[in-house]
Every structure is written in structure tokens, then in C-alpha cells.
GUMARPA-207527 format. One line per field, with one value per atom (N, C-alpha, C): y, x, z; residue number from 1. Coordinates in Angstrom, 3 decimals, m for minus. Example, Ala and Ser with C-alpha at 12.3 -4.5 7.8 and 13.67 -1.06 7.14 Angstrom:
# residues 2
yy = [m5.690,m4.500,m3.300,m2.250,m1.060,0.030];
xx = [13.190,12.300,13.200,12.850,13.670,12.900];
zz = [7.800,7.800,7.800,7.080,7.140,7.870];
k = [1,1,1,2,2,2];
This chain:
# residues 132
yy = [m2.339,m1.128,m0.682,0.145,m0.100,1.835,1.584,2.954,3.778,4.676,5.989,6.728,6.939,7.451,8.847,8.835,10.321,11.077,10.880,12.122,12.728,11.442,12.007,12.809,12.104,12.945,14.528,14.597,15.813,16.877,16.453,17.335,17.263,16.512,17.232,18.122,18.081,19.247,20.838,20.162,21.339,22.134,21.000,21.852,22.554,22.233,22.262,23.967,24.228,24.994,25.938,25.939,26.734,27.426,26.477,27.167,28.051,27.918,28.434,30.094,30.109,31.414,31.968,30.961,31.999,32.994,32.177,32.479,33.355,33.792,34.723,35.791,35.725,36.955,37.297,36.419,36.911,38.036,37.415,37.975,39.963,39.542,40.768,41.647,40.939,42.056,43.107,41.415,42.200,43.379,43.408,44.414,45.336,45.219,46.865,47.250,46.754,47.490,46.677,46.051,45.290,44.513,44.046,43.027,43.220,42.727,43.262,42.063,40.482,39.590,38.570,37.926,36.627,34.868,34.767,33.481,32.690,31.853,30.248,29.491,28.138,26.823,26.697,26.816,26.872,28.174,28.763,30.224,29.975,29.519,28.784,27.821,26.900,25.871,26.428,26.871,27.688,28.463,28.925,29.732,28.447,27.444,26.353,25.508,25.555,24.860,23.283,23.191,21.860,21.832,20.634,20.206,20.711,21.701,21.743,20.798,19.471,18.513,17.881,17.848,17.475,18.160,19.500,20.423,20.056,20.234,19.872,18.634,17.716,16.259,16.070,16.848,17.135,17.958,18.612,19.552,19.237,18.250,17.509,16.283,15.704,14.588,14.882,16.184,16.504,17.296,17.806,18.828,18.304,17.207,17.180,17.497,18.958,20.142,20.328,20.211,21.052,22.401,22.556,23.754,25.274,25.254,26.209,26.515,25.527,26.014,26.880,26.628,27.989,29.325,29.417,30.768,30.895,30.267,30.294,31.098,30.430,30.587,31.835,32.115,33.430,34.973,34.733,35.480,35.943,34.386,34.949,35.745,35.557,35.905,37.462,37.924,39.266,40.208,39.269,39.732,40.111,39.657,39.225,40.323,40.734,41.726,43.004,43.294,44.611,44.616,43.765,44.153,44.749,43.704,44.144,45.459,45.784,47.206,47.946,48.058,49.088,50.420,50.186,51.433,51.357,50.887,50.642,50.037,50.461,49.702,48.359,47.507,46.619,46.218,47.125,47.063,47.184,48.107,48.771,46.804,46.574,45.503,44.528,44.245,43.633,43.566,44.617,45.268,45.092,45.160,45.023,43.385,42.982,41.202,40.911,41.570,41.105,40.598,41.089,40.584,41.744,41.113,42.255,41.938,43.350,42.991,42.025,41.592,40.163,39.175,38.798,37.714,37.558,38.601,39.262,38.134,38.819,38.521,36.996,36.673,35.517,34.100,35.007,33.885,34.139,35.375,35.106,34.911,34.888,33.745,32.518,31.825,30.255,29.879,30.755,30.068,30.317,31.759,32.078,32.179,31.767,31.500,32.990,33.825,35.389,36.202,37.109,38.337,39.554,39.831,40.780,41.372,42.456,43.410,42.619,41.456,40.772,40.914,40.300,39.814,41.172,42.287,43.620,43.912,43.898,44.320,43.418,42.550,41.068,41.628,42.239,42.509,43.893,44.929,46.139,46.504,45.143,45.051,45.394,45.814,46.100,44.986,43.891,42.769,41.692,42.117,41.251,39.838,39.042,37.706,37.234,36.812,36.690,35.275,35.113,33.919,33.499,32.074,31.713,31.259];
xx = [m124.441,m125.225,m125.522,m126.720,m127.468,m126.714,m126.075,m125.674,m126.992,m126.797,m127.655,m127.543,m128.867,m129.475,m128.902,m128.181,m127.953,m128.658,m130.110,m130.823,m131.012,m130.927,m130.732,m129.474,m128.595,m127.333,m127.457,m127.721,m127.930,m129.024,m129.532,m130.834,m130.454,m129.546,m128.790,m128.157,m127.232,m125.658,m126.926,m127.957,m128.948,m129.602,m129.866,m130.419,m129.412,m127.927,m126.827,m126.466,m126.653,m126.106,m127.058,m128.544,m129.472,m129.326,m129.329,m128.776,m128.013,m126.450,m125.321,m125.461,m126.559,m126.891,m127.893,m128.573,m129.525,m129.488,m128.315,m127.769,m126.396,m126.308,m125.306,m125.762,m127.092,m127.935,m128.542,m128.999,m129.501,m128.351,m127.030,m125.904,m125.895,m125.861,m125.874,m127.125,m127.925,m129.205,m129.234,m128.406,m128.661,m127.549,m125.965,m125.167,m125.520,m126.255,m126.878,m127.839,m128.537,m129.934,m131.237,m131.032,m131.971,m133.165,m132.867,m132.799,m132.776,m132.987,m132.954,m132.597,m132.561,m132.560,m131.822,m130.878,m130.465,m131.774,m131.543,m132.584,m132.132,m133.025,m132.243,m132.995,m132.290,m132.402,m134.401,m134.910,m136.326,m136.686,m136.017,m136.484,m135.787,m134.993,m134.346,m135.117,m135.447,m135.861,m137.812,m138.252,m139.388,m139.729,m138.253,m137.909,m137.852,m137.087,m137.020,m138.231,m139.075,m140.264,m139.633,m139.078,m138.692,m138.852,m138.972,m138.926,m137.179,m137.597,m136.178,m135.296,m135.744,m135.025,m134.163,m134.965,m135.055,m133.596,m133.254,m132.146,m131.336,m131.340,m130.283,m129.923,m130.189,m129.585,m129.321,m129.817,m128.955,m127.764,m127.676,m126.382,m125.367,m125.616,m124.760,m124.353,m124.919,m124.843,m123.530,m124.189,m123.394,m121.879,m122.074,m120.888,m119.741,m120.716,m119.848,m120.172,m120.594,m121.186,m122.229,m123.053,m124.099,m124.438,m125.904,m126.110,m125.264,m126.332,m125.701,m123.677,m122.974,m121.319,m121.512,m122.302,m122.351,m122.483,m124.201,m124.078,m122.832,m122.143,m121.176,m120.108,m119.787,m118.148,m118.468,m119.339,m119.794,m119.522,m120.465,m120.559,m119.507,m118.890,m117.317,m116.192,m116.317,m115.331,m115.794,m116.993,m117.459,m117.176,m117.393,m116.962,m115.525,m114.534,m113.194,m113.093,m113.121,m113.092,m112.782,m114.699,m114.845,m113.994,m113.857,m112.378,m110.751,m110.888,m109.707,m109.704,m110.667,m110.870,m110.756,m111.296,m111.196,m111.649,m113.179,m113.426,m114.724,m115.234,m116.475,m116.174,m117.097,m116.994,m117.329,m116.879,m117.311,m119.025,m119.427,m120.619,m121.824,m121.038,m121.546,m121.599,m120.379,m120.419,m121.465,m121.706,m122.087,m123.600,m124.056,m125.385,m125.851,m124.533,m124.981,m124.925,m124.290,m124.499,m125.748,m126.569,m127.898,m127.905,m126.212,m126.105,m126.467,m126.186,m126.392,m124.756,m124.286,m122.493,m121.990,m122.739,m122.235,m122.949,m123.828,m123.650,m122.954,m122.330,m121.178,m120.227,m119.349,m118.316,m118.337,m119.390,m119.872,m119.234,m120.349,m120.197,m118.691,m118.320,m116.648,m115.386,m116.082,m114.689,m115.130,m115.848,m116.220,m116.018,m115.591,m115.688,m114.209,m113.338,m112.138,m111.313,m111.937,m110.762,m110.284,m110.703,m110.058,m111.604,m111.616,m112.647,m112.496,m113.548,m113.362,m111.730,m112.009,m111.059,m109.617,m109.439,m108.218,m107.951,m108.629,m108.507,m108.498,m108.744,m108.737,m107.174,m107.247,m105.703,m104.451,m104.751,m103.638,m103.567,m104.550,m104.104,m104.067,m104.155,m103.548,m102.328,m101.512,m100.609,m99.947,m101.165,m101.212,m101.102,m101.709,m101.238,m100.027,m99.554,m98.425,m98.546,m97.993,m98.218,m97.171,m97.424,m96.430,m96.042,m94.892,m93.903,m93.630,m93.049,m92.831,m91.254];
zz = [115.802,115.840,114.419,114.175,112.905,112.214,111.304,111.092,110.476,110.932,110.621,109.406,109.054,107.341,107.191,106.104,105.896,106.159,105.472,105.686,107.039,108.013,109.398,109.646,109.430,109.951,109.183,107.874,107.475,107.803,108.465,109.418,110.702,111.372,112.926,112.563,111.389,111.203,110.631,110.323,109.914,110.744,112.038,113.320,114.141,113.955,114.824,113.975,112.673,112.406,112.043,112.249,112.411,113.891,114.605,116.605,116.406,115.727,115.939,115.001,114.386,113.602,114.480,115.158,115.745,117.001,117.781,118.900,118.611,117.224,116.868,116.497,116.155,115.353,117.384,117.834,119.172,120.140,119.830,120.786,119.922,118.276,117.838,118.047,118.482,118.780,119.859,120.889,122.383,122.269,122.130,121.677,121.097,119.852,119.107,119.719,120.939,121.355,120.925,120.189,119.005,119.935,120.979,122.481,123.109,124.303,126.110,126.735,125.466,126.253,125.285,126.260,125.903,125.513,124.426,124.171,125.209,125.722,126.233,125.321,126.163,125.008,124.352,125.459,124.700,123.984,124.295,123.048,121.584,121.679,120.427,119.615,120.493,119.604,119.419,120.031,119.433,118.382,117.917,116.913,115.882,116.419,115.273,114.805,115.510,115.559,116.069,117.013,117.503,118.819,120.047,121.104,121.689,122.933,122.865,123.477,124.450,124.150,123.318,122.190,120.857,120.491,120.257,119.932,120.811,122.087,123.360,123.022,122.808,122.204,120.955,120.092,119.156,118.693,119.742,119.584,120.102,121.533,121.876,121.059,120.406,119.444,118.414,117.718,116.710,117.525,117.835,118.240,119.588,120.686,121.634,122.821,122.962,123.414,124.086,125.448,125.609,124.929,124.322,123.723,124.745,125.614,127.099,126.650,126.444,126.606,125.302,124.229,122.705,123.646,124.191,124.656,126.221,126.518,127.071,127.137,125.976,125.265,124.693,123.909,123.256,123.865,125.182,125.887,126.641,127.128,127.424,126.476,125.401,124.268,124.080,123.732,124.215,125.373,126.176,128.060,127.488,127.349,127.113,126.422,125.368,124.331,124.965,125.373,126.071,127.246,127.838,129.045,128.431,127.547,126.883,126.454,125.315,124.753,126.118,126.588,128.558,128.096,127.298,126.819,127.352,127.905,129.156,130.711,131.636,133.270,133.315,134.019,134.255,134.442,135.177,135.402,133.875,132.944,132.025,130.809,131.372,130.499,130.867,132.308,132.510,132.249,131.866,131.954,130.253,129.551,128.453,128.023,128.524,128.468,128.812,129.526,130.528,132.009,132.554,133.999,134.536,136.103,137.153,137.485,138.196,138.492,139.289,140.430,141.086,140.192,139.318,138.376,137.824,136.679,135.898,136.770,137.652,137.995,138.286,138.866,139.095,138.055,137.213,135.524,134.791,135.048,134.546,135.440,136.752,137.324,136.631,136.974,136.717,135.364,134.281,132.979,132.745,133.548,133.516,134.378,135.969,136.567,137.152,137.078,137.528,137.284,138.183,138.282,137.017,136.641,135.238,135.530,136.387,137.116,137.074,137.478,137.424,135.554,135.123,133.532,133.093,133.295,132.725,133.090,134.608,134.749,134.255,134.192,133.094,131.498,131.528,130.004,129.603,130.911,130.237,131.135,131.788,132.122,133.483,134.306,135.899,136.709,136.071,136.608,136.927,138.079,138.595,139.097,138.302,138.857,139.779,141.031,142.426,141.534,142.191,141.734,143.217,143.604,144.676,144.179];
k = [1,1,1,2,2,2,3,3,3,4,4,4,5,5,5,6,6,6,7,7,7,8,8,8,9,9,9,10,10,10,11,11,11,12,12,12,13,13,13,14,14,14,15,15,15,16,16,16,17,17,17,18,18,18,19,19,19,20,20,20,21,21,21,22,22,22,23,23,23,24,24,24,25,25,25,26,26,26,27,27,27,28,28,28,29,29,29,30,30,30,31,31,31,32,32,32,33,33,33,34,34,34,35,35,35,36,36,36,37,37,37,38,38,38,39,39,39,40,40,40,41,41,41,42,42,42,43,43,43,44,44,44,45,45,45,46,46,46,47,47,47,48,48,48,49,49,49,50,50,50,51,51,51,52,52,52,53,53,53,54,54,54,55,55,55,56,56,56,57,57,57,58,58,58,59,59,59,60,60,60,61,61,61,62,62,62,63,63,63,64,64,64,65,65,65,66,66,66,67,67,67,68,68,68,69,69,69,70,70,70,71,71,71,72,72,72,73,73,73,74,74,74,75,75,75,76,76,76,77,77,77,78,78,78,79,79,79,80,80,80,81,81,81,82,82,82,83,83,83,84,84,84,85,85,85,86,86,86,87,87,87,88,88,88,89,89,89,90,90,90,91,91,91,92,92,92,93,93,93,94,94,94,95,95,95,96,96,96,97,97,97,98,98,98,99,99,99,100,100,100,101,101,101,102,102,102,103,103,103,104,104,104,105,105,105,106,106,106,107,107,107,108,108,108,109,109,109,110,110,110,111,111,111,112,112,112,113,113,113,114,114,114,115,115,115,116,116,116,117,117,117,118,118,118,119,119,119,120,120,120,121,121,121,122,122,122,123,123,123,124,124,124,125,125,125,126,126,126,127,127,127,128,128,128,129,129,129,130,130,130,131,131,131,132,132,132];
């Protein structure tokens, strides 16, 4: 197999780490008001002037990763936060992520395994875990 030209490899880690700013400046928009909306993968790469194929196989290339698990993990780690803090509703959170409350709950069982409300009460300590 024919190894690959730097200059290539240095223009994936370039597209890989142009995504990872843009979809960080996007998350801070939607939080301050800035936004109403989460980018997806083609609003991204429009911004980049690239095919968003093109980015989606390159981000997986470089990183491992489907683009999609970035705004993923992100979003979960935010979700996560504001539960923790317990200084907003669930719903409130959810609204500010860009869900509706059964999506919400939806998208954070499946990435965590427990319902906001569970993961809220696990960590401000209401949560009893049954033992057998």
C-alpha cells in the first residue's frame, strides 16, 4: 500500500480540526442565544466550502469517529452539566439544547443509559441503587 503525502495528511488533521472549532463555536452560540439551531454535518461542511461526504470521511479517517458522535458527546457533556448544576428543568434544558422533552430524554437514555431525571437524581444523591 502506497503511503500517503504529507501534505495530505496535513489537510485532513486541518479539516478535522476546523469541524471541531466550528461545532464548538456553534454549541456556544446556541447556549448564549447567539442560535436557535444546532449545525449538522452539511451545515458544517458548507461553512468549510467542502462536500460533506468529503468531511464525514475525513473525520472518520483521522479521528476514528463518525462526525455525528462530536456533536454527540458534546451535547451530552452539556446535558450532563446542567443536570448536575440542578439550576434549570429538564424540559428547560432540553429546549435549550434544541430538543423537544421526549426527544431530550430520548437522546439521553441512549447515549447514557438512564433518563435525565434518573442522572439528576444519581448525582444529587436521591438516587438509590437496589442491590440484589
Amino acid at each position: 500500500m502506497a503511503e500517503i503525502p504529507k501534505k495530505i495528511l496535513a489537510r485532513q488533521k486541518e479539516i478535522t480540526n476546523d469541524f471541531l472549532k466550528i461545532i464548538d463555536q456553534n454549541l456556544a452560540d446556541v447556549l448564549s442565544g447567539k442560535s436557535e439551531n444546532i449545525y449538522e454535518i452539511r451545515d458544517v461542511a458548507e461553512l468549510m466550502h467542502i462536500h460533506p461526504r468529503h468531511l464525514s470521511n475525513t473525520i472518520k479517517l483521522v479521528t476514528g469517529h463518525s462526525p455525528c458522535s462530536f456533536f454527540e458527546n458534546k451535547i451530552l457533556d452539556i446535558a450532563k452539566q446542567n443536570l448536575r448544576d440542578n439550576k434549570m428543568r429538564i424540559a428547560e434544558i432540553a429546549q435549550l439544547l434544541t430538543y423537544d422533552p421526549s426527544n431530550f430524554t430520548k437522546f439521553f437514555k441512549r447515549f447514557s443509559g438512564m433518563t435525565p431525571k434518573q442522572y439528576r437524581e444519581m448525582h444529587l444523591g436521591k438516587y438509590d441503587i437496589v442491590t440484589i
